[in-house]
C-alpha positions in Angstrom: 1.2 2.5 -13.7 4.8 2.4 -12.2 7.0 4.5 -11.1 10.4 3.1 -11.1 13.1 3.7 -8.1 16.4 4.3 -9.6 19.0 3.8 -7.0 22.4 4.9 -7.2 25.0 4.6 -4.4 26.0 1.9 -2.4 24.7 1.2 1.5 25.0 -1.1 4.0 21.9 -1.7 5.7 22.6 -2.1 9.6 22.6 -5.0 11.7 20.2 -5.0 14.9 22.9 -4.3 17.4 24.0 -1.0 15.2 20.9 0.1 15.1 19.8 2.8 17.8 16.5 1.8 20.3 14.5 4.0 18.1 15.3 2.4 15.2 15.7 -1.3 16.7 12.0 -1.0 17.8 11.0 0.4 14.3 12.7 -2.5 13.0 11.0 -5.2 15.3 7.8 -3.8 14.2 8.5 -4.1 10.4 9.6 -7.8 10.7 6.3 -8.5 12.8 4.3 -7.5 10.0 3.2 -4.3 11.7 1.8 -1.6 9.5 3.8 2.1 9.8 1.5 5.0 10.4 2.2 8.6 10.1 2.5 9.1 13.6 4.1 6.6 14.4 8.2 7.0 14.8 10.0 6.6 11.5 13.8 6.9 10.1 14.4 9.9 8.3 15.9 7.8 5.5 12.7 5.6 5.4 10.4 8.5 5.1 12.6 10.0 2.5 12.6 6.6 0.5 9.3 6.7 1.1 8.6 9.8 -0.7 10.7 9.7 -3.4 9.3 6.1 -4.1 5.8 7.4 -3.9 6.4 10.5 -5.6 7.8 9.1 -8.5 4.9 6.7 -8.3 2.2 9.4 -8.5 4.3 10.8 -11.3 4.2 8.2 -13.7 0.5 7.7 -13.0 -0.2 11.6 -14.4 2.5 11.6 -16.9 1.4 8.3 -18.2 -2.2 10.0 -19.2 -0.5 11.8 -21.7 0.4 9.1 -24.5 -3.2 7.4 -24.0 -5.1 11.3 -24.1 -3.4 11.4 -27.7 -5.5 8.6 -29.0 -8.6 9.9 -27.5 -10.0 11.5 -30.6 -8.5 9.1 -32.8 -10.0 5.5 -31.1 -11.5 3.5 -33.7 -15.0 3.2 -32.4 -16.9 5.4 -29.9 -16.7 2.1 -27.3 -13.1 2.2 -27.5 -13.4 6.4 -27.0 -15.3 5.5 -23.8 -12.9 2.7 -22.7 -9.8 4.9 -22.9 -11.3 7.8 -21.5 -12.6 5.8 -18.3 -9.2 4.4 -18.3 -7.7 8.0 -17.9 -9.9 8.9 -15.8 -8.3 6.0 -13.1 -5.1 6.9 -13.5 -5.9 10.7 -12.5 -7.4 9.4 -9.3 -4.3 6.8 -9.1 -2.5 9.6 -8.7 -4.0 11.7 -6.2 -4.4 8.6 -4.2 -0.7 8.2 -4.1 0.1 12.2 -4.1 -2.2 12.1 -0.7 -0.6 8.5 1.2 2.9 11.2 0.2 1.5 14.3 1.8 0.8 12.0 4.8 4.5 11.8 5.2 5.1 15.6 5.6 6.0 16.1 1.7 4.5 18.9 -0.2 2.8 17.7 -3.0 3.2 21.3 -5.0 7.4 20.9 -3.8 7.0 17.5 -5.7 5.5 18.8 -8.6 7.9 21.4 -9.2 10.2 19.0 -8.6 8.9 16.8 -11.6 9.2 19.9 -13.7 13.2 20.5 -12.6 14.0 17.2 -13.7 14.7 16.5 -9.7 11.9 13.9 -9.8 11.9 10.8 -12.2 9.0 9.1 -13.6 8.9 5.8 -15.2 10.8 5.7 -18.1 8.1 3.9 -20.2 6.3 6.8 -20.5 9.3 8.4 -22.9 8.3 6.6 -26.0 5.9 7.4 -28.4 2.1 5.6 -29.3 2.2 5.8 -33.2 -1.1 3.9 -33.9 -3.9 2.0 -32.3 -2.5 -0.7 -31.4 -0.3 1.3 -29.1 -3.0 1.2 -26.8 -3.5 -2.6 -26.6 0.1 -3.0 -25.9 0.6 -0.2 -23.3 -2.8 -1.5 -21.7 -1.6 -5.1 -21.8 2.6 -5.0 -21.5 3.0 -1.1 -19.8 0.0 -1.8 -17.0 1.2 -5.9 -16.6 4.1 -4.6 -15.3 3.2 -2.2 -13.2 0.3 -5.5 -11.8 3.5 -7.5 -11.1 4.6 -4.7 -9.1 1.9 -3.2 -7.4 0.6 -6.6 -5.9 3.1 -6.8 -4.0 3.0 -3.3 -2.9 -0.5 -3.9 -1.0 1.8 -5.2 1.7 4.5 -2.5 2.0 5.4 -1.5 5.1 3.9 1.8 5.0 -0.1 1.0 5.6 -1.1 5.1 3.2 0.4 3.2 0.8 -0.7 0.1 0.7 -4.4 0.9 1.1 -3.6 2.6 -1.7 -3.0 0.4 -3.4 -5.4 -2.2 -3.0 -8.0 -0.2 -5.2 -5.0 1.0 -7.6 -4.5 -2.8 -8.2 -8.1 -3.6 -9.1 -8.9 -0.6 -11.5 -4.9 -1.9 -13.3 -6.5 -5.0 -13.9 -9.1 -4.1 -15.8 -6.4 -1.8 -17.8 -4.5 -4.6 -18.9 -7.3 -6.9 -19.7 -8.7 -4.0 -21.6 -5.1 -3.7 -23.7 -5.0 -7.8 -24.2 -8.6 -7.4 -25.8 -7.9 -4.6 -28.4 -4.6 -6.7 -29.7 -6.7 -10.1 -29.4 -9.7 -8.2 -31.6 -7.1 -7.0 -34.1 -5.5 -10.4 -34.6 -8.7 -12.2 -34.9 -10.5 -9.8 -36.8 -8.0 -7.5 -38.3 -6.5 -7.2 -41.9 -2.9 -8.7 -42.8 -1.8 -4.6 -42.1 -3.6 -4.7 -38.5 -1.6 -7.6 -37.3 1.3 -6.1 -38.5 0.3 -3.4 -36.8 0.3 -5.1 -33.3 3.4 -7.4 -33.8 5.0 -3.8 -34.8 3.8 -2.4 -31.0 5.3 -5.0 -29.0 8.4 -4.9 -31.0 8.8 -1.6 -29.6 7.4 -1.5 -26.2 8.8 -5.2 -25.0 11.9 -4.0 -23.9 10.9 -0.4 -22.7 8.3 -2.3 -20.6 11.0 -4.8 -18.7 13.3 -1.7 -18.2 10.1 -0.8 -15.8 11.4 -2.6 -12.9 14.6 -0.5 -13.1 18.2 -1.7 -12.9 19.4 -4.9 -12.4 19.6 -6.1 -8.7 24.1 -5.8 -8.9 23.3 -1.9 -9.9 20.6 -1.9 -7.2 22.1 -1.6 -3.7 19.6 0.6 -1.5 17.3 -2.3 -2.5 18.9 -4.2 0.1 17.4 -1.4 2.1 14.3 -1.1 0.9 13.4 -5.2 1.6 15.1 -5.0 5.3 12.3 -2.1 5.5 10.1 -4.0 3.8 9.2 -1.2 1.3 10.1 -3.4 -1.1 9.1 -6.8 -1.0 10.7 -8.5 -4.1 13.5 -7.6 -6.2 13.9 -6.0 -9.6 15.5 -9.3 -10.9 12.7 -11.1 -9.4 9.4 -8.9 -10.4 10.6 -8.8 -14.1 11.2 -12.4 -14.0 7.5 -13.3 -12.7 6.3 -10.6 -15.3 7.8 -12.3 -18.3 6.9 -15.9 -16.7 2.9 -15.0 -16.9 3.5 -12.5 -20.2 4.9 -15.2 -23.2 2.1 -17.4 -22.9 0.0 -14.8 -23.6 1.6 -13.0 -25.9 1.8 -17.2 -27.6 -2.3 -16.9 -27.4 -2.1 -13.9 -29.6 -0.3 -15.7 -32.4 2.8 -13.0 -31.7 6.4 -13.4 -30.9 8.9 -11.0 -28.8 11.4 -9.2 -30.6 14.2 -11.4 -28.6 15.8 -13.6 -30.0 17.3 -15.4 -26.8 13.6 -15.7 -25.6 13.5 -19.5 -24.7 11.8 -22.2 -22.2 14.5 -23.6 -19.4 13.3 -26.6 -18.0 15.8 -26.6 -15.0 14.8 -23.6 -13.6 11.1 -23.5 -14.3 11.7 -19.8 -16.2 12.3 -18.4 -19.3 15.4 -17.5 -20.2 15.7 -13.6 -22.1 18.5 -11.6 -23.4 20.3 -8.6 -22.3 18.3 -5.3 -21.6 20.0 -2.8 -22.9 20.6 -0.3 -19.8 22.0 2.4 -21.6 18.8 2.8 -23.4 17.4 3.0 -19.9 19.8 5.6 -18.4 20.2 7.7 -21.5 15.7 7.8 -20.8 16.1 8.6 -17.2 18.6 11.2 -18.0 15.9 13.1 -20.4 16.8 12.0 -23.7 14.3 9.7 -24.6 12.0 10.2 -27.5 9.3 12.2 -25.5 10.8 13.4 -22.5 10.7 17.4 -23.5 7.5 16.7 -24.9 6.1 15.0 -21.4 7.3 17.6 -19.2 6.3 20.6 -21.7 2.6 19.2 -21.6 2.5 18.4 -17.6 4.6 22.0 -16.8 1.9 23.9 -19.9 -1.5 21.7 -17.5 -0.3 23.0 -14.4 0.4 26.9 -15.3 -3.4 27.2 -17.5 -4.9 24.6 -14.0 -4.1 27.9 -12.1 -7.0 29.9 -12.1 -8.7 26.1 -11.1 -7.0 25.5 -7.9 -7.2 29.6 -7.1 -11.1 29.3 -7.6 -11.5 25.9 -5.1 -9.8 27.6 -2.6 -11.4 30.5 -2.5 -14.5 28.4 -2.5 -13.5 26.3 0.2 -12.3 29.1 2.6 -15.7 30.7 1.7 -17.6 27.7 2.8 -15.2 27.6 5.9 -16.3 30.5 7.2 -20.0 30.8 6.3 -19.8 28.1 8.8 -17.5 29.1 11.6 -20.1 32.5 11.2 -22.8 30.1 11.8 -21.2 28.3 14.6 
């Protein structure tokens, strides 16, 4: 999935000759393509950005188990059981991928966590809205994990090398999510009744706009972006990612016999793009903010996992620091 940056303040980013050697070197480095280590000398603000970014990141991947795991009992068929419960299964380990390239950066992952629970710590705001029926699924698989494609791909050549690596398997597994999705919405329309394509024109007409409020605020209301791309965090902008996303999405969602619920949704020959109307952004801040449609409900489930995963974690130490010295004994 993806965890979106919301950026709030405005900042200059500095020219070379403001920048001390430190950071001039750093720089030179990032704009010859050089991957940044975790030894290697860093910013303080990049390694915060850094964290945040990939914190939030990790985030969304475990919180965004939670609407899928509802569905688990209730998939139509025990293929689709399988299927969902693989597809959960990838987005626990997309998470402690990302949780680790974080720890790499000096972060505490159990600091982050709590963090989440404090409402410090966003997670994507797609995640805030409810899966009512099955074909929930296809559309979360198909318009929640195509967005976060469009993003990620681009994220195998952030700056930070933990992170990219990351995400070069991340990337795969997401592509069989969303190809997954397309199929259960393509099965329903070509096989379903006159209620089951109903059904599916009914979950895009909800999740279409939630899922282009994934890329976060508009690139005016996005200044440490700026940032970001001189660091090379960032490698497109929010304008730009949702604009490629909707680019590949409509003929698609045209295969499917479906429409968006937009009514400004139209072809412009000048510029090679389509054309879409206005997100609405308070929607999105209102989300962010915690008053979304699941928000209590999200953090209530992830604070209830972690307090009864206790005795879990307790055991695997004790286990490992066992094992430890059984061998250090033996040694």
């Amino acid at each position: 999935m993806y965890a979106q940056l919301v950026e709030t303040g405005v900042k200059r980013v500095k020219t070379l000759a403001e920048m001390s050697p430190e950071e001039r070197t750093f720089q030179e480095k990032v704009d010859a393509e050089i991957k940044i280590e975790p030894r290697n000398w860093m910013p303080e603000a990049y390694r915060k950005t850094l964290v945040r970014q990939i914190s939030q990141h990790a985030h969304s991947e475990i919180v965004g188990m939670l609407p899928e795991g509802n569905w688990v009992t209730r998939a139509p068929t025990l293929k689709r059981k399988l299927q969902l419960m693989a597809k959960i299964q990838d987005e626990a380990g997309h998470g402690l991928y990302l949780y680790s390239a974080m720890e790499t950066l000096g972060a505490s992952r159990d600091e982050e966590i709590e963090n989440l629970h404090q409402g410090k710590s966003k997670y994507s705001s797609i995640f805030n809205y409810p899966t009512l029926n099955w074909a929930d699924m296809g559309a979360v698989g198909w318009l929640v994990d195509g967005a976060a494609i469009v993003n990620q791909v681009v994220l195998q050549r952030t700056s930070y090398g933990p992170y990219a690596r990351a995400m070069v398997r991340i990337c795969k597994e997401e592509s069989f999510h969303q190809r997954q999705g397309y199929q259960i919405l393509l099965d329903l329309m070509r096989e379903g009744t006159k209620e089951q394509k109903a059904m599916v024109q009914d979950a895009i007409n909800r999740l279409w706009w939630p899922s282009l409020m994934m890329f976060g605020p508009s690139d005016e209301h996005s200044p440490n972006s700026k940032q970001s791309m001189a660091w090379k965090i960032k490698r497109k902008s929010n304008d730009e990612l949702r604009q490629m996303f909707i680019d590949q999405t409509i003929p698609q969602l045209e295969f499917l016999g479906c429409t968006a619920p937009d009514p400004d949704l139209k072809w412009n020959e000048e510029t090679g793009h389509y054309d879409f109307g206005e997100i609405d952004w308070n929607e999105f801040y209102e989300v962010l903010k915690g008053n979304g449609p699941c928000n209590r409900e999200r953090i209530a489930t992830r604070k209830k996992a972690i307090d009864e995963g206790a005795w879990v974690r307790q055991a695997a130490k004790a286990y490992a620091e066992k094992q430890q010295q059984k061998q250090h004994t033996a040694a």
